[in-house]
PAZABA-729078 format. One line per 10 residues: for each residue x, y, z of N, C-alpha, C, O. Coordinates in nm, 2 decimals. Each point is the difference from the previous one (the first is absolute). Layout:
X:Y:Z:X:Y:Z:X:Y:Z:X:Y:Z  ... .
This chain:
-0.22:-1.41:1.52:-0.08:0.08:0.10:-0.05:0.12:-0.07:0.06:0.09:-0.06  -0.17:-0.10:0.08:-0.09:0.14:-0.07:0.05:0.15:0.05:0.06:-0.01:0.11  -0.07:0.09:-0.15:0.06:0.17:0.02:-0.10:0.06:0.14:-0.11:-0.04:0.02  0.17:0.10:0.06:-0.09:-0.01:0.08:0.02:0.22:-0.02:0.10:0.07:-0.01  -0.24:-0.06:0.02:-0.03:0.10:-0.06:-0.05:0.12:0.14:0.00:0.12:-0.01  -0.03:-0.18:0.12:-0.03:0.12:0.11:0.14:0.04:0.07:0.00:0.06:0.11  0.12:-0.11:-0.20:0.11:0.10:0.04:0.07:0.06:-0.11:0.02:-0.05:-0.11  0.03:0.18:0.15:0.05:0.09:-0.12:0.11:-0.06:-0.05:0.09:-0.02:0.08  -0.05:-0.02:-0.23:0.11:0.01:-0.05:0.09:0.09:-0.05:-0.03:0.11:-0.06  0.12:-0.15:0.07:0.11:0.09:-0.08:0.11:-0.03:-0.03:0.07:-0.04:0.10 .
-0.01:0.05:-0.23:0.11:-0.07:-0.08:0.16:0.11:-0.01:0.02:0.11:-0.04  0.05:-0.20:0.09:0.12:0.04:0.06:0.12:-0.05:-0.13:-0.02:-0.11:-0.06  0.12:0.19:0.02:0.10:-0.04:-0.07:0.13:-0.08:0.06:0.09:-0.06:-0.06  -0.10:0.06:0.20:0.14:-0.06:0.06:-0.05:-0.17:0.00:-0.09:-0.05:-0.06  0.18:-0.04:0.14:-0.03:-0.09:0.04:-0.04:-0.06:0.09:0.05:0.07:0.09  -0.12:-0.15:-0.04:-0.15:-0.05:0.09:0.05:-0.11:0.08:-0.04:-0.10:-0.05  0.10:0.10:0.12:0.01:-0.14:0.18:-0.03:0.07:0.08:-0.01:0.12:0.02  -0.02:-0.22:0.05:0.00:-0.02:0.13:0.10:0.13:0.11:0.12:0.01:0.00  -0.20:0.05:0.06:0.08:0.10:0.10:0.09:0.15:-0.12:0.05:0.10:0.05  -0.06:-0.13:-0.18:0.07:0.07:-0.13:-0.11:0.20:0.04:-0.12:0.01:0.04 .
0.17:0.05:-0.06:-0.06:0.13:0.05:0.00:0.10:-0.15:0.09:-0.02:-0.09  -0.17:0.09:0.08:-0.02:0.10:-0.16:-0.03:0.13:0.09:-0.03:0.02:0.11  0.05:0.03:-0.19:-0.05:0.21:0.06:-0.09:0.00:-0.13:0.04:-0.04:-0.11  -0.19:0.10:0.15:-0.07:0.04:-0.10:0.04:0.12:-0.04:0.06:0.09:0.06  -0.09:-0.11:-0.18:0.01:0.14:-0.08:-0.06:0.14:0.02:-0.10:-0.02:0.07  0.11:0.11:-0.08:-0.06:0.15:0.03:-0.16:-0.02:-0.03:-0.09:0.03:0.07  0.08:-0.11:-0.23:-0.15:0.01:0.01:-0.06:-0.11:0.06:-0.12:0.03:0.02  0.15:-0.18:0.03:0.02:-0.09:0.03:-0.05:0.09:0.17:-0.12:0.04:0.02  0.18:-0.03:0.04:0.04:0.09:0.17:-0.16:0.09:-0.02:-0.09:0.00:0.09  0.07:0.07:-0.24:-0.10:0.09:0.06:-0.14:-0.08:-0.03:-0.10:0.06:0.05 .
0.07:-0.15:-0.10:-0.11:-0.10:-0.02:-0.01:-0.06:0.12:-0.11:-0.01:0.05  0.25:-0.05:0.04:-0.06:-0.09:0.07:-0.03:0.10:0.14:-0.09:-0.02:0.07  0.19:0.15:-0.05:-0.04:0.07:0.08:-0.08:0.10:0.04:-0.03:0.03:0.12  -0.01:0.01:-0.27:-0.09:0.16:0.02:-0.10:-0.06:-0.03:-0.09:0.05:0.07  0.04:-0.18:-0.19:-0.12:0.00:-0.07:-0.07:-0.13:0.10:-0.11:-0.02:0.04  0.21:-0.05:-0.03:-0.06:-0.14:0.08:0.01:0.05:0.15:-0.11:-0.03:0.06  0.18:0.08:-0.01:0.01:0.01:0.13:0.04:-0.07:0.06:-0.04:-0.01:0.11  0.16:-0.10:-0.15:0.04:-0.07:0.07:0.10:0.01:0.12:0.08:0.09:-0.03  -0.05:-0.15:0.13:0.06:0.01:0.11:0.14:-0.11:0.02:0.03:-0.10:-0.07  0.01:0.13:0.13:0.15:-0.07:0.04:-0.07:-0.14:0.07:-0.06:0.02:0.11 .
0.08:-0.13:-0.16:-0.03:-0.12:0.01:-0.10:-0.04:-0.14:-0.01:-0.12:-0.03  -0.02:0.18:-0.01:-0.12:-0.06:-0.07:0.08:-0.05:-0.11:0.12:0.04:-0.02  -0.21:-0.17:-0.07:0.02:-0.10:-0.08:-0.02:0.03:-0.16:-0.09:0.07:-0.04  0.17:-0.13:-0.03:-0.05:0.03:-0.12:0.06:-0.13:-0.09:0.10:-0.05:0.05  -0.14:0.02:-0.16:0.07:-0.05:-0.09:0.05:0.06:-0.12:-0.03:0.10:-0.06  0.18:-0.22:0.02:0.11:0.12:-0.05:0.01:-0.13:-0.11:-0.02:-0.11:0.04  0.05:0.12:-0.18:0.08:-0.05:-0.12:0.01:0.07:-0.09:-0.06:0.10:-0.03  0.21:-0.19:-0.05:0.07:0.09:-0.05:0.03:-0.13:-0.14:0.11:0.00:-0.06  -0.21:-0.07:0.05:0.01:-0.06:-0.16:0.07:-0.09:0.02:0.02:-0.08:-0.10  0.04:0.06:0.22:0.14:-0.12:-0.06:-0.02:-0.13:0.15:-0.01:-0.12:-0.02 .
0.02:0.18:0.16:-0.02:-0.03:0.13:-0.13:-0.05:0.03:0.01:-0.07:0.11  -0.14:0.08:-0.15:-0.13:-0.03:0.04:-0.03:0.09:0.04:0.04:0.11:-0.04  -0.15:-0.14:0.16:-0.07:0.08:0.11:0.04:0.05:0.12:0.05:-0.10:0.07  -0.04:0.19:-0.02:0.10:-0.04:0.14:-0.11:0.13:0.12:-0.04:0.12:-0.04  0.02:-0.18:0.15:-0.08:0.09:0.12:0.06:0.08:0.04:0.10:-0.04:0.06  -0.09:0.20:-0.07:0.16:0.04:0.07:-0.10:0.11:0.06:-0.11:0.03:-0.05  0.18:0.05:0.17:-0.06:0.05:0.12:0.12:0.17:0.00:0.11:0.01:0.02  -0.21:0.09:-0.06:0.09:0.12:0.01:0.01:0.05:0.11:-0.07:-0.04:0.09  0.20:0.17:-0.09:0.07:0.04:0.12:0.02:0.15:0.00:0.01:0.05:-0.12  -0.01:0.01:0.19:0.05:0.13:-0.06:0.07:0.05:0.08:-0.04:0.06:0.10 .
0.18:-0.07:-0.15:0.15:0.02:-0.01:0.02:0.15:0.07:0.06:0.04:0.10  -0.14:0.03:-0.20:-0.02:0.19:0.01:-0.14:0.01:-0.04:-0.07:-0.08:-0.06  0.04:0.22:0.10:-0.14:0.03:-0.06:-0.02:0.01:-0.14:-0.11:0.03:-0.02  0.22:-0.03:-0.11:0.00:-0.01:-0.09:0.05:-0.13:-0.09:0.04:0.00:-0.12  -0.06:-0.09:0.19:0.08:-0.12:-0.03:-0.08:-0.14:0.06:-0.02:-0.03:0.12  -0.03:-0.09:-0.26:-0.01:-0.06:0.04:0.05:-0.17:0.01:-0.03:-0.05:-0.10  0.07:-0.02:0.16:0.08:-0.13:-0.01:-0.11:-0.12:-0.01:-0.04:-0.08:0.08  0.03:0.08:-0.16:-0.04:-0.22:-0.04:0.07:-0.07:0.03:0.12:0.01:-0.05  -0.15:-0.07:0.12:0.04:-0.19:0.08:-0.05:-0.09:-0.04:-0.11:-0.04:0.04  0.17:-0.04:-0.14:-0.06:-0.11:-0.05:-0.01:-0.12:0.11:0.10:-0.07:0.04 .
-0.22:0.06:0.00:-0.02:-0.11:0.12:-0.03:-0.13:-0.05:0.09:-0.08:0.04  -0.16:0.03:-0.10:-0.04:-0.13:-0.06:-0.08:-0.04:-0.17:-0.09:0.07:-0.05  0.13:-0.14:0.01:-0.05:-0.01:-0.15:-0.09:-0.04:0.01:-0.01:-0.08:0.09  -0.10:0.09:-0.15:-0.13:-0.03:0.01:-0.04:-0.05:-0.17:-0.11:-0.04:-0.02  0.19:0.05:-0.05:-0.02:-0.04:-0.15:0.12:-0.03:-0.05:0.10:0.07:0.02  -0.09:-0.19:-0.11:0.12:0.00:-0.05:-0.04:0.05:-0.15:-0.11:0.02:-0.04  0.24:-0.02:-0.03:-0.01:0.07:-0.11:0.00:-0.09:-0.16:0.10:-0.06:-0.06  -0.27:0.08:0.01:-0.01:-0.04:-0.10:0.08:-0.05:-0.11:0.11:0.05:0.01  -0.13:-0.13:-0.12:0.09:0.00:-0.11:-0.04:0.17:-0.09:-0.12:0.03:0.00  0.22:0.06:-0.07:-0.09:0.06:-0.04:-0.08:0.00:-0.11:-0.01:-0.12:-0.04 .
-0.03:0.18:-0.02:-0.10:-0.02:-0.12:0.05:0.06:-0.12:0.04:0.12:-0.01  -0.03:-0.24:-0.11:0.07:0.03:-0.16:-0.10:0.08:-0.09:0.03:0.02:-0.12  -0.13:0.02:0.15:-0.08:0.04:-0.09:0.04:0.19:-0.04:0.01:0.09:0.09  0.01:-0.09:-0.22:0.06:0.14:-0.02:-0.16:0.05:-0.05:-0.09:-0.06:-0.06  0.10:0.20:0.12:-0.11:0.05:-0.04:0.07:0.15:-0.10:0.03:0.11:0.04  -0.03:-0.15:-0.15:0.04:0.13:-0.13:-0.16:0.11:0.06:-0.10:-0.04:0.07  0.11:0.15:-0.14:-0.08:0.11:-0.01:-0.01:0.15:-0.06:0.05:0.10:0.06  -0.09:-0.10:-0.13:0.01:0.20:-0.06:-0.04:0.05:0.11:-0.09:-0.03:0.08  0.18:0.14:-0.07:-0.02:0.08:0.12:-0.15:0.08:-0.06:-0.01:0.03:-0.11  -0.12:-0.01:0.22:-0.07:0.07:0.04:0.02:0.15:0.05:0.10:0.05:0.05 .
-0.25:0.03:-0.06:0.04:0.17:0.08:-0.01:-0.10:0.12:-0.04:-0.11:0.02  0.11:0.25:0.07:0.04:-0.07:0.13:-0.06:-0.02:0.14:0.06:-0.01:0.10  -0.23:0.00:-0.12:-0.03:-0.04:0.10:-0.04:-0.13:-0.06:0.04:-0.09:0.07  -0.09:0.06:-0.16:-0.04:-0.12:-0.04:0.15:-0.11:-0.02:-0.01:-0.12:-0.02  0.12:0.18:0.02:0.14:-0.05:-0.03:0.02:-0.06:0.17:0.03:-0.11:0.01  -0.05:0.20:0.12:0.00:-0.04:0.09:-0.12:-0.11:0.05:0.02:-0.07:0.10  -0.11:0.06:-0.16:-0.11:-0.12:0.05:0.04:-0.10:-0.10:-0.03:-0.11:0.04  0.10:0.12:-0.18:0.00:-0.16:-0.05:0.16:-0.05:0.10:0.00:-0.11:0.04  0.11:0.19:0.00:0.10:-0.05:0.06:-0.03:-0.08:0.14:0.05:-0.11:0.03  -0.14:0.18:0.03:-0.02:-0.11:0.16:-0.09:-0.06:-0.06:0.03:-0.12:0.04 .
-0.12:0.10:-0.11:-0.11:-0.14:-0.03:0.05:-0.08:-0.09:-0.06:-0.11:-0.03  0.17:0.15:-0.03:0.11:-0.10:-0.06:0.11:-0.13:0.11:0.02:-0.12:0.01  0.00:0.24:0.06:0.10:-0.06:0.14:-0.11:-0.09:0.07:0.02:-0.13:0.01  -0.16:0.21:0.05:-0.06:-0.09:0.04:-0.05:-0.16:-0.04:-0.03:-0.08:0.08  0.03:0.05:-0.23:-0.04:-0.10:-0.14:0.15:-0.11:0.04:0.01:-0.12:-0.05  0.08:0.18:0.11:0.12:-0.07:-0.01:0.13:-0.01:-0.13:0.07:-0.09:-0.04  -0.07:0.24:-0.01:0.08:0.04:-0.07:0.14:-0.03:0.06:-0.01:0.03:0.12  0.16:-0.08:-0.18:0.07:-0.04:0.01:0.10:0.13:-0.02:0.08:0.04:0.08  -0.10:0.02:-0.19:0.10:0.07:-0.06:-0.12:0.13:-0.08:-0.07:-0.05:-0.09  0.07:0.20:0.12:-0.05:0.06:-0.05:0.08:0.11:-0.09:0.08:0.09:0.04 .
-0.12:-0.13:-0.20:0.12:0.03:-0.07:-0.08:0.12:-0.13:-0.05:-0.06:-0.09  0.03:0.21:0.08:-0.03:0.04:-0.10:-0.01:0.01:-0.13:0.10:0.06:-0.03  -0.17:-0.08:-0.06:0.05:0.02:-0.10:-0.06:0.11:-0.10:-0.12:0.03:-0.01  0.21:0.03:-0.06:-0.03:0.12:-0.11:-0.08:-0.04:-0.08:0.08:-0.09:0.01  -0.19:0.05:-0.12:-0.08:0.02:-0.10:-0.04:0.09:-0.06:0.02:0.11:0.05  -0.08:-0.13:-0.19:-0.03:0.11:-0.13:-0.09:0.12:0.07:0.01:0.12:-0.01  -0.12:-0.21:0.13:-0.07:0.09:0.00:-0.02:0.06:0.14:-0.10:0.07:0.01  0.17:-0.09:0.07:0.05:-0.01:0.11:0.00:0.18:0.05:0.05:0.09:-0.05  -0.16:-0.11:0.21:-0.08:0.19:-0.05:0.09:0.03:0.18:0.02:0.11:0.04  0.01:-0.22:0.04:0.03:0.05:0.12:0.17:0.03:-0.04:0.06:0.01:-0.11 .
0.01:0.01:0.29:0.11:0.00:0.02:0.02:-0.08:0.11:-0.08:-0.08:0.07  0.22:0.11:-0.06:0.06:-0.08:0.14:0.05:0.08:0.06:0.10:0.06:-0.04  -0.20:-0.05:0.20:0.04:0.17:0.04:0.15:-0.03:0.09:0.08:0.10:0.01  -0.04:-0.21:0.04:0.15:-0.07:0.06:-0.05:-0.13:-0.01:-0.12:-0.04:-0.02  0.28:-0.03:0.04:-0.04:-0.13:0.03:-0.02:0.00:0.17:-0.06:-0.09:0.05  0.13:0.22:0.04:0.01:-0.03:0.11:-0.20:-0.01:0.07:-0.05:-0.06:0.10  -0.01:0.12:-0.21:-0.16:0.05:0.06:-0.02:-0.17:-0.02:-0.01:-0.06:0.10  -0.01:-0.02:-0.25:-0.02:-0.11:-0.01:0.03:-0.09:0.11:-0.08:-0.05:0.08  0.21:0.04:-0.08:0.04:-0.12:0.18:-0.05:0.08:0.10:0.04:-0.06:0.10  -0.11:0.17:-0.05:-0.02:0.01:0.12:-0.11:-0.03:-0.03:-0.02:-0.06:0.10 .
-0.10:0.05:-0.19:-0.07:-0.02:-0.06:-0.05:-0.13:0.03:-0.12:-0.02:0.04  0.23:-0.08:-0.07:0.02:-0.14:0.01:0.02:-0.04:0.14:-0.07:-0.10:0.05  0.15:0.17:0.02:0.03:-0.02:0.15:-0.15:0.02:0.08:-0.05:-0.09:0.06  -0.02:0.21:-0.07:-0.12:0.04:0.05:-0.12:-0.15:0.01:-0.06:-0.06:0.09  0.08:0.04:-0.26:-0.11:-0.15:0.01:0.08:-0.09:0.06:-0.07:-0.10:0.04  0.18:0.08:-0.02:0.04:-0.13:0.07:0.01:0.00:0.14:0.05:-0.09:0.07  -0.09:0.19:-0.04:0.01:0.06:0.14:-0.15:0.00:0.08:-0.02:-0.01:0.12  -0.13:0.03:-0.27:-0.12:0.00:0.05:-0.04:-0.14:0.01:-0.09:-0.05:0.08  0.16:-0.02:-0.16:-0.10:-0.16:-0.05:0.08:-0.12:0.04:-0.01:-0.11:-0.04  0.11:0.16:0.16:0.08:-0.13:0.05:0.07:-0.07:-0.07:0.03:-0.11:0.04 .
0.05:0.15:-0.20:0.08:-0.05:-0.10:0.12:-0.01:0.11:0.01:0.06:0.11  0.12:-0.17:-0.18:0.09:0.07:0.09:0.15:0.04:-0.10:0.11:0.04:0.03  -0.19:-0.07:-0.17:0.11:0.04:-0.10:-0.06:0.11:-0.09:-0.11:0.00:-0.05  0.21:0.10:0.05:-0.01:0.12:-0.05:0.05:-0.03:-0.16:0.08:-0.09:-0.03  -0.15:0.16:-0.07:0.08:-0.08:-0.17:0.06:0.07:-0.01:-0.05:0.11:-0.01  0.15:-0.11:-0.01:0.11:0.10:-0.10:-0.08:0.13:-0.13:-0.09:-0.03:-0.07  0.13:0.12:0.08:-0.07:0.08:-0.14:0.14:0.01:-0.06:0.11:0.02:0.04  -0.16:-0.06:-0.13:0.13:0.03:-0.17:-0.06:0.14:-0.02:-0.10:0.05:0.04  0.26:0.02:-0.13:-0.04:0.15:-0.07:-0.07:-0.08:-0.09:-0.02:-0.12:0.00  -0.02:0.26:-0.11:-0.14:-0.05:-0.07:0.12:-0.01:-0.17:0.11:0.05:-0.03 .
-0.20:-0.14:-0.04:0.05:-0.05:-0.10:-0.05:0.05:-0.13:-0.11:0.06:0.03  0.13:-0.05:-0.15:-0.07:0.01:-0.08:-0.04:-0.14:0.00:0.04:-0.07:0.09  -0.13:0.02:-0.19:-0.13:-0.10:-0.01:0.15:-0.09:-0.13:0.02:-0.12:0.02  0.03:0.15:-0.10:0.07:-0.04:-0.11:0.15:-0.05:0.06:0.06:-0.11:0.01  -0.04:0.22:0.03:0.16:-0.05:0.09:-0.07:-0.12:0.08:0.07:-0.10:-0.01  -0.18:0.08:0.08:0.02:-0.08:0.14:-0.07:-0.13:-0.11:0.03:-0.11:0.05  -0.10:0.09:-0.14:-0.01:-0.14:-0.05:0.13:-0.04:-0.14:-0.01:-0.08:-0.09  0.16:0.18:0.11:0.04:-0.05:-0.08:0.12:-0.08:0.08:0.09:-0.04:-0.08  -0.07:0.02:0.17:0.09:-0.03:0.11:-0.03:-0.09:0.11:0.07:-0.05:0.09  -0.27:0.02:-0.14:-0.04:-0.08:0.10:0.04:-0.16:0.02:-0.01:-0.07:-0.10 .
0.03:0.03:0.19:0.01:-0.16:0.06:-0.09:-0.05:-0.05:-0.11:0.03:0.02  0.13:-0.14:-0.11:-0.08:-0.08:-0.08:-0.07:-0.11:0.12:-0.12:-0.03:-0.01  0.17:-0.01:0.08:-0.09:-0.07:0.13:-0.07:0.09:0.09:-0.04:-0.06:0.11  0.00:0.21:-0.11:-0.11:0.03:0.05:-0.10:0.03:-0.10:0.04:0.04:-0.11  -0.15:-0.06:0.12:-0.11:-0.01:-0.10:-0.11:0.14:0.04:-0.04:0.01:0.12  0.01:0.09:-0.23:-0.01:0.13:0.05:-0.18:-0.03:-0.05:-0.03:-0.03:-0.11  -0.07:0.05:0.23:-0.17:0.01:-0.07:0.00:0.16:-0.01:0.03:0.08:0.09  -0.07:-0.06:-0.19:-0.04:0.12:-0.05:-0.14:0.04:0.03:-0.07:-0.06:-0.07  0.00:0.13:0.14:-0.15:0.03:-0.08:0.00:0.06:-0.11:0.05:0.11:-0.04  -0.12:-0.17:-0.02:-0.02:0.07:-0.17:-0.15:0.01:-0.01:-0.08:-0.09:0.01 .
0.03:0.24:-0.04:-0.11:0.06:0.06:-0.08:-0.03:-0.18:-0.12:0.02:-0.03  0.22:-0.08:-0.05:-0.03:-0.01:-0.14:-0.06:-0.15:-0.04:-0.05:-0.02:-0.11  0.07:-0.07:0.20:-0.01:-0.13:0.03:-0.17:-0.02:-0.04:-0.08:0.07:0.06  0.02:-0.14:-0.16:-0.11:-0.07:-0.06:-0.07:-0.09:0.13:-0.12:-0.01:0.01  0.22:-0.07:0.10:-0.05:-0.08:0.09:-0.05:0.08:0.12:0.04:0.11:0.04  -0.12:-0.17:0.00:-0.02:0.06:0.16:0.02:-0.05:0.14:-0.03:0.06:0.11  0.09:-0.22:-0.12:0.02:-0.07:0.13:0.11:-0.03:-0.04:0.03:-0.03:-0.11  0.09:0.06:0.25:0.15:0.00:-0.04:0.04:-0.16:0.09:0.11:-0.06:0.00  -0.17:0.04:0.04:-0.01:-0.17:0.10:0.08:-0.09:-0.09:0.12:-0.04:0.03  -0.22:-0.01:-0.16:0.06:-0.05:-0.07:0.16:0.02:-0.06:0.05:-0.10:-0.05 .
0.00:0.17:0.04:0.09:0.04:-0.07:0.11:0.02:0.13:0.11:-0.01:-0.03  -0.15:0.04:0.14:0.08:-0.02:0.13:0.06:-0.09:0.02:0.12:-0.02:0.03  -0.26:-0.07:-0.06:0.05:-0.20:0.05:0.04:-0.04:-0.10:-0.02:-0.11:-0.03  0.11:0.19:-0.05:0.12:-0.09:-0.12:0.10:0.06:0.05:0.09:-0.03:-0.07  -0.05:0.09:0.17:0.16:0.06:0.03:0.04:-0.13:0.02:-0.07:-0.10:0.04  0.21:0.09:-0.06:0.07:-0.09:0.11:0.14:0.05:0.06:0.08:-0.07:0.07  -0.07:0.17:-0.11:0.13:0.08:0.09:-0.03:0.05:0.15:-0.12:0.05:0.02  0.19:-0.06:0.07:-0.06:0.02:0.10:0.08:0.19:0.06:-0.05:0.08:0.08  0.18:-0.09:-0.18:0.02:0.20:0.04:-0.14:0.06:-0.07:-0.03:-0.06:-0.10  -0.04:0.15:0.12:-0.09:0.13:-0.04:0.03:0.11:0.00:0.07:0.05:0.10 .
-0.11:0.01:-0.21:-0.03:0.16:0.01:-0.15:0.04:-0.04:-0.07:-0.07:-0.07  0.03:0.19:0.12:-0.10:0.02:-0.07:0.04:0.17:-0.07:0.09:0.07:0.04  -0.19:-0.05:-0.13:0.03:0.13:-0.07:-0.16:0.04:-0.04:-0.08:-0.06:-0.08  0.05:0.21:0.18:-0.07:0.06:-0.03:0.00:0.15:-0.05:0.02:0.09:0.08  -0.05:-0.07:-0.20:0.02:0.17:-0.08:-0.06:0.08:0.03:-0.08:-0.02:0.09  0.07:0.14:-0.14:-0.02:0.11:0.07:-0.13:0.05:-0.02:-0.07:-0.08:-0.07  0.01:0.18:0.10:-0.16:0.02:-0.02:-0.02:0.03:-0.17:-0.11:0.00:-0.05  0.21:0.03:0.00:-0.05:0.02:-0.17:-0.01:-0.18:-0.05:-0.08:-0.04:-0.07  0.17:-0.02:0.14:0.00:-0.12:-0.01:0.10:-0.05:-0.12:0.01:0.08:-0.09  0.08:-0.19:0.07:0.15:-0.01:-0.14:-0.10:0.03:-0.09:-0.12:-0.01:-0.01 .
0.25:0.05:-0.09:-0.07:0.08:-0.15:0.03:-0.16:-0.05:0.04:-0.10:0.07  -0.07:0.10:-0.20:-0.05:-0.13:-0.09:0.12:-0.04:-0.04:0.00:-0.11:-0.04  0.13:0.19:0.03:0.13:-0.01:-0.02:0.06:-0.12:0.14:0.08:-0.09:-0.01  -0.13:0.13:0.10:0.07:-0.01:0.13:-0.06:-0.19:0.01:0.08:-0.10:0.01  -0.24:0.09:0.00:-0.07:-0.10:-0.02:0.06:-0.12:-0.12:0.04:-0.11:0.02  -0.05:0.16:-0.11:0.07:-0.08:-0.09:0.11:-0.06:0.03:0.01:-0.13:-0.01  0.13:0.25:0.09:0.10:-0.07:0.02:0.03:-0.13:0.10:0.08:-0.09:-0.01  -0.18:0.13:0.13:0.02:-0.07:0.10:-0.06:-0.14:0.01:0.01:-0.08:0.10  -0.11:0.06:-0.23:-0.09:-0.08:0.00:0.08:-0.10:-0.12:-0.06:-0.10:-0.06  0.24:0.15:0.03:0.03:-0.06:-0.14:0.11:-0.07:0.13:0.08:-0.08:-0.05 .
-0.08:0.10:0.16:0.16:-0.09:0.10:-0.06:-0.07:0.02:-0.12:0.01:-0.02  0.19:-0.18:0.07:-0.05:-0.08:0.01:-0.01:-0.04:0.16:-0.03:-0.11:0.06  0.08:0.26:-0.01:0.00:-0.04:0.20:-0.14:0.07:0.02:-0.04:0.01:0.12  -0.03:0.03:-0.24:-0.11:0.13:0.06:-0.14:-0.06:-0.02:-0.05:-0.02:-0.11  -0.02:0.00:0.21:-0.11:-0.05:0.01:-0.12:0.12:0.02:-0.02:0.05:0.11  -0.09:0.00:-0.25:-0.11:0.09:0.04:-0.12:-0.04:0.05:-0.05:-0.08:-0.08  -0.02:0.10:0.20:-0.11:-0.02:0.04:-0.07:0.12:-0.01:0.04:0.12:0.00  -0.20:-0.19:0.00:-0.08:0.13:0.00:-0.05:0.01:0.12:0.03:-0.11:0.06  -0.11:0.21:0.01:-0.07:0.03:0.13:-0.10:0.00:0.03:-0.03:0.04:0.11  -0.06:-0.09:-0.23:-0.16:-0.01:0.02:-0.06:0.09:-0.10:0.07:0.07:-0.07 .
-0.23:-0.07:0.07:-0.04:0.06:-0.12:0.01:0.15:0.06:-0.04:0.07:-0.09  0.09:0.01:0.19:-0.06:0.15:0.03:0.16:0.06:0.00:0.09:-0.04:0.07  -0.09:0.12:-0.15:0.13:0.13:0.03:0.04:0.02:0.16:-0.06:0.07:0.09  0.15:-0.12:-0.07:0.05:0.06:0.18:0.16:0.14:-0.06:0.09:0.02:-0.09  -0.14:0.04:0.21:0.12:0.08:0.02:0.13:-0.08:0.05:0.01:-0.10:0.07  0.10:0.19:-0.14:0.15:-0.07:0.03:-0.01:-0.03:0.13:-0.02:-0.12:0.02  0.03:0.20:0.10:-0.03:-0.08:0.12:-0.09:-0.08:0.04:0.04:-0.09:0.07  -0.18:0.09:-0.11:-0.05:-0.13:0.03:0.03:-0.10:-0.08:0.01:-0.10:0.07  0.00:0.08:-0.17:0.08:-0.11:-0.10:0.12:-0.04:0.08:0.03:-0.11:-0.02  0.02:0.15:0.08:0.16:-0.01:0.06:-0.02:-0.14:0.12:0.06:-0.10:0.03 .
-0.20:0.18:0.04:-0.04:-0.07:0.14:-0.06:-0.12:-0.08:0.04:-0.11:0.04  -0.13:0.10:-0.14:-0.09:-0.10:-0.05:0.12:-0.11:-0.03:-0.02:-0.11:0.04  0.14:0.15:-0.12:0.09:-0.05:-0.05:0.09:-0.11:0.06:0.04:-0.11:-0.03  -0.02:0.20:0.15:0.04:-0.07:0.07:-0.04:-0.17:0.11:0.04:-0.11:0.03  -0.19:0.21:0.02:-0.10:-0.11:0.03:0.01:-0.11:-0.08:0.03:-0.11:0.06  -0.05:0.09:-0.20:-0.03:-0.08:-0.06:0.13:-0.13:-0.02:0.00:-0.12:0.00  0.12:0.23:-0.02:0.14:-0.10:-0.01:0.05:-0.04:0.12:0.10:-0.07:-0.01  -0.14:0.09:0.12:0.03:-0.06:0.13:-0.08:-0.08:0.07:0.03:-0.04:0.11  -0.19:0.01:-0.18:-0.09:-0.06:0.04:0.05:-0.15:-0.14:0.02:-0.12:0.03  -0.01:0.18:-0.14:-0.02:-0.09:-0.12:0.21:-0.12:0.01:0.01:-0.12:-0.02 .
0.07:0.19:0.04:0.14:-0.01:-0.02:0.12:0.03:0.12:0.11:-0.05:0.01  -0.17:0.15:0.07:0.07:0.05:0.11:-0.02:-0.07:0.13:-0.01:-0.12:-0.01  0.01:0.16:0.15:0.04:-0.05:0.12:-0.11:0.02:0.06:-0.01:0.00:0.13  -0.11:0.02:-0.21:-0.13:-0.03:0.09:-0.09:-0.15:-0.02:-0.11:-0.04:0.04  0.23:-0.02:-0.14:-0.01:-0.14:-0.01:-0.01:-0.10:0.11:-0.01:-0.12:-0.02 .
């Protein structure tokens, strides 16, 4: 069943049955009360990544207090999605638009990583998952991805699982259609790995292009920015290898 989008969502950490009750949160309470205006009966939908979709109908307890009633499921809950999405942290507004259009692409697991040339930070992980929560909350997702702390680039491919197979963009890459080179995977875990706006130094390139889990594609003939490269990136391995199969 398709996401049904002319009711508000919002994603709850407890657990989701039938007649099961949640208290929104302070900022949770002041969205649905001061900004939405909602009233004592009104409907909304509630997930929490694990339970589905569920119709639940608020109450208010006190004038400071509001109660969710999970009344009926209206979605059950997806398998979730293996695709790890690696990334050099970005400055931070551009850091917050590749995280929800990452979530939105169907990132699995959003995991940082440190490189040579690597110009952002990571202002929390808590900004990142709310970050994450936000897009799964606008686009009808009903699984939130985990964020890993951020990694150096060296530590995280020396430790890596040889049965996930990591595509790199390599902005150094001679080719310009990565299709081909898609339709030779045959591992079905993914990661993808996109670098930072200086883009990996020739040290970094070399190394990752010498493992035998690391697959480089290129992204067409025109320079994209790390965030749009990220979005393009993704498009491409979930249309070519991923669940838009």
């Amino acid at each position: 069943m398709r996401a049904n989008f002319r009711m508000q969502r919002l994603f709850v950490a407890g657990p989701l049955h039938s007649g099961g009750r949640t208290e929104a949160s302070a900022d949770q309470f002041n969205y649905l009360s001061n900004v939405l205006r909602l009233q004592d009966g009104a409907e909304i939908l509630l997930f929490n990544g694990r339970d589905g979709e569920w119709r639940a109908r608020l109450e208010f307890p006190t004038r400071k207090k509001i109660s969710l009633e999970a009344v009926e499921q209206v979605r059950v809950q997806p398998p979730a999605s293996d695709l790890h999405y690696l990334f050099a942290p970005l400055k931070t507004g551009r850091l917050d638009y590749l995280v929800q259009k990452a979530v939105e692409m169907g990132a699995g697991l959003l995991q940082p990583v440190m490189t040579q040339h690597v110009q952002g930070k990571i202002p929390s992980l808590e900004r990142l998952q709310a970050n994450a929560v936000e897009a799964a909350e606008q686009c009808g997702i009903l699984a939130v991805p985990e964020v890993a702390p951020p990694r150096k680039l060296i530590d995280l491919i020396s430790d890596w699982p040889s049965d996930r197979r990591i595509i790199f963009c390599d902005e150094g890459d001679t080719e310009q259609n990565p299709l081909p080179i898609l339709s030779r995977i045959e591992e079905k875990k993914l990661a993808l790995l996109v670098g930072p706006e200086g883009g990996f130094s020739d040290a970094e390139r070399a190394q990752l292009r010498a493992l035998a889990f690391v697959t480089p594609i290129p992204l067409g003939p025109r320079i994209l920015r790390a965030d749009t490269a990220a979005v393009a990136a993704l498009a491409v391995i979930q249309a070519a290898v991923g669940d838009w199969r």
